[in-house]
C-alpha positions in Angstrom: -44.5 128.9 148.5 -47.3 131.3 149.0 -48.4 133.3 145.5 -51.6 134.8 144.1 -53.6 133.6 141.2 -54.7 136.2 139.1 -58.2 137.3 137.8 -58.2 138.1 134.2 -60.1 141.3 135.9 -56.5 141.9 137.6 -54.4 143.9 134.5 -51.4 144.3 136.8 -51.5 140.3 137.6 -51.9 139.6 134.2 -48.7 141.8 133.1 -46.4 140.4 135.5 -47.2 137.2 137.6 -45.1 137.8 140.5 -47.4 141.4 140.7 -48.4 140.8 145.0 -50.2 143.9 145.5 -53.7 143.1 144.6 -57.0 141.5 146.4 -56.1 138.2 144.1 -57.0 134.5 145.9 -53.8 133.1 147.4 -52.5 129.4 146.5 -50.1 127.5 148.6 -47.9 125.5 146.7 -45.0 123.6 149.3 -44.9 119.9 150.6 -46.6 120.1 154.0 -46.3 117.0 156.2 -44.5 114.6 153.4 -48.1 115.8 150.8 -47.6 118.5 148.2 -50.3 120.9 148.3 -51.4 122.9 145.6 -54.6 124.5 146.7 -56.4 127.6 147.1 -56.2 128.9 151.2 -59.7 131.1 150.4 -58.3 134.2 152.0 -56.9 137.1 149.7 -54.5 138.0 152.8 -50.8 136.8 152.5 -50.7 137.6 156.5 -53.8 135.0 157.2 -52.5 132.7 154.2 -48.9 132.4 156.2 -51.2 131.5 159.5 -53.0 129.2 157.9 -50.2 127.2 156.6 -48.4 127.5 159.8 -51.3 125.8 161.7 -50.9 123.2 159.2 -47.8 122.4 159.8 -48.4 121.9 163.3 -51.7 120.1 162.9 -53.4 122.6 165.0 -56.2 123.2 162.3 -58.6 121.0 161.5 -60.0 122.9 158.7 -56.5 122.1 157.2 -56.2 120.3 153.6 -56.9 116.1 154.2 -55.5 113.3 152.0 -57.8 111.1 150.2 -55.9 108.5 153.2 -57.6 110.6 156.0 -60.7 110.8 155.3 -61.3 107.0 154.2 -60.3 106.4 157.4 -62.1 108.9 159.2 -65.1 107.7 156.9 -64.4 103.7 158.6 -64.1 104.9 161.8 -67.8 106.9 161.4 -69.1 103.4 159.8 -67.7 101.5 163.0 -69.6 104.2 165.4 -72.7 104.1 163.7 -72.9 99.8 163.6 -72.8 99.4 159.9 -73.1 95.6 159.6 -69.4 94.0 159.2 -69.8 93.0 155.6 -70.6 95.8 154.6 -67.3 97.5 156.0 -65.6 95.0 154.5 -66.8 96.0 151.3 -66.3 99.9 151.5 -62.8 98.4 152.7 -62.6 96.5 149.5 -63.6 100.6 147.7 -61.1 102.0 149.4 -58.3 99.7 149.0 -58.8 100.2 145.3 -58.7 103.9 145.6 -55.8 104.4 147.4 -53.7 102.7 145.0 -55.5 104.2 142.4 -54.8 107.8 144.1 -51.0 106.7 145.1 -50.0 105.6 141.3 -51.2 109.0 140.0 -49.7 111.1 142.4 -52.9 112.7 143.8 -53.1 112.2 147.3 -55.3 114.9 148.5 -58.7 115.3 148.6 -59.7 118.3 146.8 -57.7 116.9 143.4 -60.2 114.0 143.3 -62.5 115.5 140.0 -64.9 114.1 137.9 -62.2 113.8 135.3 -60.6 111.4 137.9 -63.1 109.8 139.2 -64.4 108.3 135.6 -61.2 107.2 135.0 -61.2 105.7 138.3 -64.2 103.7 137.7 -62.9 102.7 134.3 -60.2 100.5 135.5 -62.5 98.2 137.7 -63.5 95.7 135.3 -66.6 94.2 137.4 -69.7 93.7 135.6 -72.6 95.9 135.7 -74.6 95.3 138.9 -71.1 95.0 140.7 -69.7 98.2 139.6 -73.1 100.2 140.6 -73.0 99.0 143.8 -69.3 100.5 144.1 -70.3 103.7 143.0 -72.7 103.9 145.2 -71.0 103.3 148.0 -68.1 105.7 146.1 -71.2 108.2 146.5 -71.8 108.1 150.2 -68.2 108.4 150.7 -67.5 112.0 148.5 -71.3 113.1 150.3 -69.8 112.1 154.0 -66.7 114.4 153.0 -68.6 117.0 152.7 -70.6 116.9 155.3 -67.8 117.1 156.9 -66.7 120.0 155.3 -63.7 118.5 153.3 -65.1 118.7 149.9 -67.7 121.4 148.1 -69.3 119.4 145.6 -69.1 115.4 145.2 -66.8 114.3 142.1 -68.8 110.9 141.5 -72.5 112.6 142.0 -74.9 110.8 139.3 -75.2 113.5 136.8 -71.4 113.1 136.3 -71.3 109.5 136.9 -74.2 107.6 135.8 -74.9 104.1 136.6 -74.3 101.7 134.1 -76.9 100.1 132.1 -77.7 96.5 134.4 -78.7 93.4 132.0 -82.2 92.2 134.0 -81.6 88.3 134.5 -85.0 86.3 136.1 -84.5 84.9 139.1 -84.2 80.9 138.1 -85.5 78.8 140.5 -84.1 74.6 141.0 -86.6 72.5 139.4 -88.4 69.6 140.3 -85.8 67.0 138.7 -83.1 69.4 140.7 -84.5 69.6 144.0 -84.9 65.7 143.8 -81.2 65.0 142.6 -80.2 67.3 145.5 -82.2 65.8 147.9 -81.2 62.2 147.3 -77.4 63.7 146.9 -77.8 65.0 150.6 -79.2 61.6 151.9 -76.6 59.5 150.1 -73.8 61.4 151.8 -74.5 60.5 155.0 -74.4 56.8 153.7 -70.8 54.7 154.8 -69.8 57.1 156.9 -69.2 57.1 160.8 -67.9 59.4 163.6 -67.0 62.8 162.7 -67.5 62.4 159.5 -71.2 61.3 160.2 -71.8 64.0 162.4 -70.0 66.8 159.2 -72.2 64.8 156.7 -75.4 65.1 158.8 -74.7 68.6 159.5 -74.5 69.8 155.3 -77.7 67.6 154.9 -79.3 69.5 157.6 -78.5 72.7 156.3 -79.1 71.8 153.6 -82.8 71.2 154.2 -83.0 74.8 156.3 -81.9 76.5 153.1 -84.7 75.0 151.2 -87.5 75.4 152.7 -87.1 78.4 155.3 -85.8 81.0 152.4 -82.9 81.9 154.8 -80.0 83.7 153.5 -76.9 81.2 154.0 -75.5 83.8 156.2 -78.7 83.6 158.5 -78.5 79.7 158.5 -75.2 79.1 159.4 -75.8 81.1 162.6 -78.8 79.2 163.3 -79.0 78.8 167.4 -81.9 76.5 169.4 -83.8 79.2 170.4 -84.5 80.2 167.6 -87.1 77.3 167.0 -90.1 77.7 167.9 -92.3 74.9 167.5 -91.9 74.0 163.4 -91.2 77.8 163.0 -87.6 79.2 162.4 -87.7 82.9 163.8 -84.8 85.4 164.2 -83.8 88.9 162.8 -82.2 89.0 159.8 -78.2 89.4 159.8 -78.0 91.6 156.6 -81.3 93.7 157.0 -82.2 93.2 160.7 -85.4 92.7 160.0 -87.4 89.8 161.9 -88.6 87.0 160.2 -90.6 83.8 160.9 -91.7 81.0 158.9 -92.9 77.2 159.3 -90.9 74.7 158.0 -91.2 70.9 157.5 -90.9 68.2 160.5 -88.0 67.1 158.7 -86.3 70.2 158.9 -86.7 70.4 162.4 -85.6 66.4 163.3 -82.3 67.2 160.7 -81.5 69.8 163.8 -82.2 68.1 166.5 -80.3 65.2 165.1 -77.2 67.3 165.1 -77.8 69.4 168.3 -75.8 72.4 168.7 -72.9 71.5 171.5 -71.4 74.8 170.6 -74.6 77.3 171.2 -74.8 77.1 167.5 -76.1 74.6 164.9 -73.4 75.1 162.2 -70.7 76.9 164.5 -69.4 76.8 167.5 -69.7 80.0 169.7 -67.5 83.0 168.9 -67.0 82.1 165.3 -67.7 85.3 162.6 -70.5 85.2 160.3 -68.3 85.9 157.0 -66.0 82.9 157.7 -68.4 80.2 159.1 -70.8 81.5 155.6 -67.5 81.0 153.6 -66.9 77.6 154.7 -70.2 76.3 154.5 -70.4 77.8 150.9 -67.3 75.9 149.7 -69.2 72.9 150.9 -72.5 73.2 149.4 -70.4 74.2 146.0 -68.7 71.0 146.6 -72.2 69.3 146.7 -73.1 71.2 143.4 -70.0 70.4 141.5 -70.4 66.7 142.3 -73.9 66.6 141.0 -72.7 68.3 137.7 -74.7 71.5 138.1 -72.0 74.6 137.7 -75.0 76.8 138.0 -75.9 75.9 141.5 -75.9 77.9 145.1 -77.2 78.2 148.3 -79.0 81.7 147.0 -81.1 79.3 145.0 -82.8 77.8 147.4 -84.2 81.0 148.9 -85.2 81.8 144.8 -86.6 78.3 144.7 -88.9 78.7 147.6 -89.9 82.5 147.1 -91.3 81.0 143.4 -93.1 77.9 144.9 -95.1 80.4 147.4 -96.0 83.2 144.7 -96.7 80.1 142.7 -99.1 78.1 144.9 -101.4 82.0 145.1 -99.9 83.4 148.5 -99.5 87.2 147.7 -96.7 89.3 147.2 -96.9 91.1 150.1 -96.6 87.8 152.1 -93.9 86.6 150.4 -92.0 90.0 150.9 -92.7 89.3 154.8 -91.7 85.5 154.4 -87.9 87.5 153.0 -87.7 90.1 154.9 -87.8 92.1 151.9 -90.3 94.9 150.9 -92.3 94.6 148.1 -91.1 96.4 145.6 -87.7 94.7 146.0 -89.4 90.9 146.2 -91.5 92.1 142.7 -88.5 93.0 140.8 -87.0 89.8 141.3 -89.8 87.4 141.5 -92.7 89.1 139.1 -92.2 87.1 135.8 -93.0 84.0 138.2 -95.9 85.3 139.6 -98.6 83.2 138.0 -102.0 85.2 138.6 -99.9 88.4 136.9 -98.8 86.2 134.0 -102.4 85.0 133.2 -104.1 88.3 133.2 -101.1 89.5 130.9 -102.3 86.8 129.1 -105.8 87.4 129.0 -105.3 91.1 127.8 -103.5 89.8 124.6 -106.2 87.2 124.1 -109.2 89.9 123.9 -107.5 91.4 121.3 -108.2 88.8 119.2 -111.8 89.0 119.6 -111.4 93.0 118.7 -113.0 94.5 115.7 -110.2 95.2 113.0 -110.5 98.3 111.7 -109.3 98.7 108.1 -106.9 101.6 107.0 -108.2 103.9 104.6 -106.5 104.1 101.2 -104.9 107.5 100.9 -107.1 110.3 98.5 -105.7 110.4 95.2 
């Protein structure tokens, strides 16, 4: 059904609703293609309006109306051509697998009845904590901002004046300790001990990466999909699977014996050939959290040991630019993780609050009268 929505400047409109003959926006209101639309056309013609909605119909105009379903997919498919890493699809995935329930239960399937309204209450039912949920609405963000790019949408419903980000509690990066990293490392050994055949050969291979996770400061996901070439010497060098940025560092001969020990007769040290990143990282992370649980530390993870090894460099004076390089991480990001450990910072901080011992106090004056 095609009517017009009156202006309050329109008196004949405002007498008598069903009033046509007037310059008054037209609204479709009909269920086009199994989706009831109720949305302005932008045209004050009812001849234009009745094209418009007959193009529609035949899916002829692409301008047409699109369903929240539509454009995450068309949003997917733009991710797919541009080479967005695949966890990070899976995560907008994740987004958009929450939305469209969301959008189904309420009976708002198009795109232009996502508000702000909406989209707070959307966020409201997540339930993630802090840092989680800011990562979804930023990635909530890029999705509203790619609609209208494309044209779908005029303003985004979840922009950050109408949805801030919630307030993140700042946690320091807590690196194993000495007592730790010895319990692991004698866990590791032991657990090779008794055992024979494949399960030697499994055995060596945790112990080995193991060993690569602490002291190269790999991400687990760059470890697992550790190759031959990629040793150079007693340097580990390859490009980074989450950032792609290349990185190189030295590690012990013992790290580099633990690989040779277990060769790589499937191109890979911790995989054979064809395998995907996110399941070979998941398996080996159920192991390692294996290892932790059986030495009794809940708080333990294979994150830790890049924490761990990032803390012993800024610690033993290598700068923080060098460290950042070590990651693969810039600066800024490496000194909002890592600063409170950053021992030459700590001291002058230190120092500061120690001269004002030596100040002059200054006494205050005793008010007139």
């Amino acid at each position: 059904m095609l009517y017009r929505r009156h202006k309050k400047s329109c008196k004949a409109g405002q007498k008598n609703r069903a009033h046509s003959r007037c310059k008054c926006p037209v609204w479709v209101h009909q269920v086009i293609g199994g989706v009831e639309l109720r949305q302005s056309l932008k045209t004050t013609s009812m001849e234009r309006a009745a094209e418009i909605i007959a193009a529609w119909e035949k899916g002829e105009d692409p301008n047409r109306v699109r369903t929240v379903l539509d454009a995450m997919n068309a949003h997917m498919a733009e991710l797919a051509a541009t080479k967005v890493s695949l966890a990070t699809r899976k995560k907008y995935r994740q987004l958009f697998d929450r939305l469209g329930d969301w959008t189904e239960a309420r009976g708002l399937p198009l795109l232009t009845q996502q508000t702000v309204p909406e989209m707070r209450e959307f966020r409201a039912s997540w339930q993630v904590s802090a840092v989680t949920g800011n990562k979804m609405l930023e990635r909530l963000r890029s999705f509203f901002n790619f609609c209208m790019e494309s044209g779908w949408l005029q303003k985004n419903p979840a922009n950050p004046k109408a949805l801030k980000a919630a307030t993140e509690e700042q946690k320091p990066t807590m690196p194993f300790t000495i007592v730790e990293l010895a319990r692991i490392q004698e866990a590791i050994d032991k657990h090779c001990e008794g055992k024979a055949g494949e399960r030697l050969r499994w055995a060596k291979r945790l112990r080995a990466l193991v060993l690569v996770l602490r002291w190269s400061a790999l991400r687990i996901s760059d470890a697992v999909m550790l190759r031959p070439e990629q040793i150079e010497g007693d340097c580990i060098s390859l490009y980074q699977h989450k950032t792609g940025e290349h990185v190189r560092v030295p590690v012990p001969d013992e790290v580099i014996e633990a690989l040779k020990g277990i060769g790589a007769p499937g191109g890979y040290y911790f995989g054979h050939q064809g395998g995907k990143v996110e399941t070979r990282t998941g398996d080996w992370r159920r192991q390692i959290r294996t290892l932790f649980a059986g030495l009794n530390m809940p708080e333990g993870h294979a994150h830790r040991f890049r924490d761990t090894r990032a803390v012993e460099l800024l610690n033993d004076g290598v700068p923080m630019d060098r460290v950042a390089a070590i990651l693969g991480n810039t600066e800024k990001v490496c000194r909002e993780h890592y600063a409170p450990w950053v021992r030459e910072r700590q001291e002058r901080l230190e120092e500061d609050v120690r001269r004002t011992f030596k100040a002059k106090v200054v006494p205050m004056r005793k008010k007139a009268g």
